[in-house]
C-alpha positions in Angstrom: -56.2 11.0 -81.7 -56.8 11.0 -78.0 -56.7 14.1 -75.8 -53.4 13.5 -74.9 -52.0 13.0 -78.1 -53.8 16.1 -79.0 -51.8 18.2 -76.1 -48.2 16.5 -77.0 -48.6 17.5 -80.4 -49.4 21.1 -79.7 -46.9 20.9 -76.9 -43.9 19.8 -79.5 -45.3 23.0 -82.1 -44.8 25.3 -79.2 -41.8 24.7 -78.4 -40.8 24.7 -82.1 -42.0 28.0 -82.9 -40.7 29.5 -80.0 -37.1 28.5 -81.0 -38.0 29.8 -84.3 -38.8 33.1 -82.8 -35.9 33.2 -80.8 -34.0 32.8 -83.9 -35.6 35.2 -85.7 -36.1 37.8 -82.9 -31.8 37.8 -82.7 -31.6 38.5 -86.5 -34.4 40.9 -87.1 -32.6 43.4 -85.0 -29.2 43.0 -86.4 -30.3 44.3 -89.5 -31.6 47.2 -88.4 -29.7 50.4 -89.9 -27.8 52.4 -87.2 -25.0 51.9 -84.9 -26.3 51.4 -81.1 -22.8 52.0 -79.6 -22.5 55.6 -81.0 -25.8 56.2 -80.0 -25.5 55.3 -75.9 -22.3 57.5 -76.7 -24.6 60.4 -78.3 -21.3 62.1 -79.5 -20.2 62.1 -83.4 -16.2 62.7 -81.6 -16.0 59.4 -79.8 -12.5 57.9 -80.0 -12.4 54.4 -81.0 -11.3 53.3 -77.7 -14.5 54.1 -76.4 -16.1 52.5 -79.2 -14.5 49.1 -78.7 -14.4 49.0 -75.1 -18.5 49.3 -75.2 -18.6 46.9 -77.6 -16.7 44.5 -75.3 -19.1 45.2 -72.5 -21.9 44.4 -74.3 -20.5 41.4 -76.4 -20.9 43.2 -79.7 -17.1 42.4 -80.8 -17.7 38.7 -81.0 -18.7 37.0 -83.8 -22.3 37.3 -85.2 -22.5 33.0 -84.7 -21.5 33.4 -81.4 -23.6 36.1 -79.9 -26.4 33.9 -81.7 -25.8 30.9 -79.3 -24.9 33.2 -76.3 -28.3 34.8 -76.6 -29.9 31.3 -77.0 -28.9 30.4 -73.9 -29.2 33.7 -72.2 -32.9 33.4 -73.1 -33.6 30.4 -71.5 -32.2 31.3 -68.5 -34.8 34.0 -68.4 -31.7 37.0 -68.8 -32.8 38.7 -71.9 -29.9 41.3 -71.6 -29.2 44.8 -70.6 -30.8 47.7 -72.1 -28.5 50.2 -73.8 -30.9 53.4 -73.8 -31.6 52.9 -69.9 -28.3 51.1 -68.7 -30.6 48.5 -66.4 -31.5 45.1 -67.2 -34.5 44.7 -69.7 -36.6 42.5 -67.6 -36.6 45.7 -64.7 -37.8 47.5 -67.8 -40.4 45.8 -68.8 -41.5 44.5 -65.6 -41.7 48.7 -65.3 -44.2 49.1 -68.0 -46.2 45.7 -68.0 -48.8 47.1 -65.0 -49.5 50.0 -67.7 -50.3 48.0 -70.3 -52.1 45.3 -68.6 -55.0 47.9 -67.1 -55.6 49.7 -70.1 -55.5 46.4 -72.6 -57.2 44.3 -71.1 -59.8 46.0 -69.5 -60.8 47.5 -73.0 -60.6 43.4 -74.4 -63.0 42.6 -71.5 -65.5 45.3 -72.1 -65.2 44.6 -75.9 -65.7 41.2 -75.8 -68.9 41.3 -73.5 -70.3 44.0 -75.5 -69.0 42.6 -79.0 -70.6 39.2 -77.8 -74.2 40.6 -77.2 -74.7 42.7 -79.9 -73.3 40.1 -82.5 -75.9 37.3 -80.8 -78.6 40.4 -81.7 -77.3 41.0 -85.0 -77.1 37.4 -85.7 -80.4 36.7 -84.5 -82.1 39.5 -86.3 -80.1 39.1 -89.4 -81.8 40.9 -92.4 -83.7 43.7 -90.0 -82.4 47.6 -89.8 -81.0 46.9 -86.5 -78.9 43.9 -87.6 -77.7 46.2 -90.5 -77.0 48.8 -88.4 -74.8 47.0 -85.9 -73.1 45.7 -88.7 -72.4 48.5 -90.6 -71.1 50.3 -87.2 -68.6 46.9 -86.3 -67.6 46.8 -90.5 -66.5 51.1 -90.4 -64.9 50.6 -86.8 -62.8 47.6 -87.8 -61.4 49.3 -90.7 -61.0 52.7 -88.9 -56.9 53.3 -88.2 -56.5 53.5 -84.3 -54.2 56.3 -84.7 -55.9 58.2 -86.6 -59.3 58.0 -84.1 -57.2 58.7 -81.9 -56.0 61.9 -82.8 -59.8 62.5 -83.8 -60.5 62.1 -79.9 -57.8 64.4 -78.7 -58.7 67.3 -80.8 -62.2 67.1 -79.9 -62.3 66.2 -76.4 -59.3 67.5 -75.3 -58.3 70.2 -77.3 -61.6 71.9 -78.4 -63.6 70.8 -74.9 -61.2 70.4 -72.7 -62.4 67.3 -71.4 -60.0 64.8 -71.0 -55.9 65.4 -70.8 -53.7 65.4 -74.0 -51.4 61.8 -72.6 -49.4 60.3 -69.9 -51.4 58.2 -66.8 -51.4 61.0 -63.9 -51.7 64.6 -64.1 -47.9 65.8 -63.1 -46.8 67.5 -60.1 -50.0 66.5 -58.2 -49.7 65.2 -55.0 -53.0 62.6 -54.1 -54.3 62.4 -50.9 -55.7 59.3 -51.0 -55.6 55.9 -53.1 -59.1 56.7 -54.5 -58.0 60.3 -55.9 -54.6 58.8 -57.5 -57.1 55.6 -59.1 -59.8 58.4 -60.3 -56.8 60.3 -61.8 -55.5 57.5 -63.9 -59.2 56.9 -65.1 -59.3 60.2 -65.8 -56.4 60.0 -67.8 -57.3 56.2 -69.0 -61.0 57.2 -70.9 -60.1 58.4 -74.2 -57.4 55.5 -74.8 -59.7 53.0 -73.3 -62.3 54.0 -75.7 -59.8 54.2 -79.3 -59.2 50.5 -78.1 -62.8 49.6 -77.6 -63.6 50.9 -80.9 -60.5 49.0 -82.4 -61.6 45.8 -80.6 -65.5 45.4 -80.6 -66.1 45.3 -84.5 -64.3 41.8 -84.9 -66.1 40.3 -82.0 -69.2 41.5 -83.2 -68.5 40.1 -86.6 -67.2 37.0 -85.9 -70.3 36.6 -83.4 -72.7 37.4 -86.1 -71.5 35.4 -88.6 -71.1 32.3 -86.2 -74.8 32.1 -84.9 -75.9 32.7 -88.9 -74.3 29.4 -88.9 -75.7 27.8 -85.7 -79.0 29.1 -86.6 -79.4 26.8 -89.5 -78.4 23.7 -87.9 -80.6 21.1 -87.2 -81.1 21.0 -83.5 -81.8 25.0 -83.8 -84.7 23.2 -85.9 -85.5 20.9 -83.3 -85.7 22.9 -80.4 -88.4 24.9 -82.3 -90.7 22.4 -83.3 -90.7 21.4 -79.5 -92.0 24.2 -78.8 -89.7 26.1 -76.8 -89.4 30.1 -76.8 -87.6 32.0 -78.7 -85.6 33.8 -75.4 -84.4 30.1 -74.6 -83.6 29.0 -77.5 -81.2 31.7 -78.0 -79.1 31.6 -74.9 -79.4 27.4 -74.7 -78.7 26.8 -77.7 -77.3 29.3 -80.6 -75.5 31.6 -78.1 -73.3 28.7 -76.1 -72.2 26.4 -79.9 -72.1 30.4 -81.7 -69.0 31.1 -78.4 -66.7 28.7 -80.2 -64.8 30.9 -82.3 -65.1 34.0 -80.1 -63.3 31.7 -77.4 -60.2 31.2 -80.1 -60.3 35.2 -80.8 -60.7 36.3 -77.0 -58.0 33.6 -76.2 -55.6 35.0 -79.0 -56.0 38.5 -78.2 -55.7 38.1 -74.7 -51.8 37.3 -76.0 -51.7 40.3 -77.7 -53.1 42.3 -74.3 -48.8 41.9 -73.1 -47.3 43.9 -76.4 -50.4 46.4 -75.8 -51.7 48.6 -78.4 -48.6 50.5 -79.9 -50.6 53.0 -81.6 -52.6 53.8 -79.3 -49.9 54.1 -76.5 -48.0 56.3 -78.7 -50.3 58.4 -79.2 -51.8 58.9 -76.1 -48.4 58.9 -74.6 -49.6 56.1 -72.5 -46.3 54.8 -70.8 -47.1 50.9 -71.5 -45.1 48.0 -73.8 -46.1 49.3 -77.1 -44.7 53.1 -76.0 -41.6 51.2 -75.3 -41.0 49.3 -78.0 -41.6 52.3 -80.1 -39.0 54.4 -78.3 -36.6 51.3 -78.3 -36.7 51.5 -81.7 -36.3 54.5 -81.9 -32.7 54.6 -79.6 -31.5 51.5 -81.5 -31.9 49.7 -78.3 -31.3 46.1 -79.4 -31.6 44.0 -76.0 -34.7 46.3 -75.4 -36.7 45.9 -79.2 -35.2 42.0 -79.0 -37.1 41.5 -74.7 -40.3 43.3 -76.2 -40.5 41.2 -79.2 -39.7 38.3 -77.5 -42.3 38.9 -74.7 -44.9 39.8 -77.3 -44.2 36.0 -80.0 -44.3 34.3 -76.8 -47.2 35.4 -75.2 -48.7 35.5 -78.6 -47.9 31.6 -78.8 -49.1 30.8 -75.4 -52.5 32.4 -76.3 -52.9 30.6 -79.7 -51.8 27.0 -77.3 -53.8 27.6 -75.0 -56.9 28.5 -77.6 -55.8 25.4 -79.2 -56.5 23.4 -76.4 -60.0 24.8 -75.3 -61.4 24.5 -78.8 -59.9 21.0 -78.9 -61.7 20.2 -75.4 -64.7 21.8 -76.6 -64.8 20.7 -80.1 -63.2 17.2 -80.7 -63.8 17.5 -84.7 -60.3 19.5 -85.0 -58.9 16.3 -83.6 -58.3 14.3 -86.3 -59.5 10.3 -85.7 -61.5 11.9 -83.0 -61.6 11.9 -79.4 -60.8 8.7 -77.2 -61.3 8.2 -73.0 
């Protein structure tokens, strides 16, 4: 199959599962227990008046078929509806929240997958030796720590027992800066103990995955090769195991990087970090159905993109998952 052929074909699933999705994302939430109109009214009294005239604004007395294909087409014309908890549209909300979630996610997938990189080339390359068994044993506990649960870990040392670091929230309130630099330091300030849950959520896959890989690349033949000409150790390693070892830490990077839009909800929660995953959790919490359906669709389809886009890259980089291989 040629490159192209490759891309249509990956194009076409795309585009498939994101219907899917869509389909799914509209039904999900309609099965959710709870009654959104009575709770924008947050009143047990309300007349029924009340009840069916909000339910007119907000489409919910037309049939379940017919709000289906409504919010199909809604979708694609980029309105994903009107949130009921904060009576404004649900792209204004999330467009809200999406800065917050993009700083502290993806800086803490960029530092993890530098460091996660390097020390699973080290681990890889020294497989057998204490430090290799160390770093592994370090990435294995990490991986299968719960991020909440760290996370409360950190708060009640470092913030409530030293008082290092503030209990949530991005700024310290009522605090007027005086400059750029003392409202960025602030929000670092605030940013550390989140950014470091994450990084211990994140870095024991990479390093993993990176282990494992250049075990693999080690014992291939040109590894072999390069030895018997003669060429050091130090070069042999970056030239050759490191760059064919990336291959499946470029899928994983590319996948998470997806996931760096929905954020980390556990860790937003709690931290009280005012990102995507904080919202979704207090959407669901409200019942807010235009809201939990925006941040479920935002998260699938970025999620899709990703795993396209990985697709692509590993196919470039890797014509073996193309199938009759690659023509020009």
């Amino acid at each position: 199959m040629s490159f192209k052929g490759y891309i249509a074909k990956r194009v076409a699933f795309t585009v498939l599962t994101i219907f899917v999705i869509i389909s799914i994302n509209f039904f999900l939430f309609r099965v959710v227990p709870g009654d959104p109109v009575r709770l924008m009214l947050r009143s047990p009294k309300a007349g029924q008046e009340a009840l069916a005239w909000l339910e007119k604004q907000f489409g919910l007395d037309k049939p379940l078929w017919m709000q289906y294909f409504i919010y199909i087409k809604e979708t694609f014309l980029g309105d994903l509806g009107w949130s009921f908890g904060y009576n404004e549209p649900v792209l204004n909300v999330i467009a809200n929240r999406l800065p917050y979630t993009i700083l502290l996610v993806g800086s803490a997938a960029v530092i993890s997958t530098v460091i996660g990189i390097i020390f699973g080339a080290i681990s890889g390359w020294k497989k057998g030796t204490k430090l290799d068994l160390t770093i592994f044993g370090f990435s294995v506990v990490t991986t299968w720590l719960p991020s909440f649960w760290l996370g409360m870990i950190f708060l009640m040392v470092f913030s409530c027992w030293l008082d290092m670091f503030p209990l949530g929230g991005i700024t310290t309130p009522a605090v007027s800066f005086s400059s750029i630099f003392d409202y960025w330091a602030d929000v670092l300030w605030h940013m550390t103990l989140p950014l470091v849950n994450l990084l211990f959520w994140y870095l024991g896959e990479y390093v993993i995955l990176m282990r494992s890989s250049m075990i693999d690349v080690l014992t291939e033949d040109y590894i072999v090769t390069a030895r018997a000409k003669g060429l050091s150790e130090p070069v042999i390693l970056r030239d050759h195991a490191v760059r064919n070892a990336l291959l499946p830490v470029i899928t994983l990077t590319t996948i998470n990087l997806g996931y760096v839009v929905a954020g980390a909800i556990q860790t937003e929660v709690v931290f009280s970090w005012p990102g995507l995953g904080r919202l979704m959790y207090d959407a669901l919490m409200m019942r807010d159905y235009p809201l939990l359906q925006g941040t479920f669709f935002i998260l699938a389809v970025s999620v899709v993109a990703a795993n396209f886009f990985a697709d692509l890259i590993y196919g470039y980089l890797d014509p073996r998952v193309r199938v009759g291989g690659y023509e020009k």
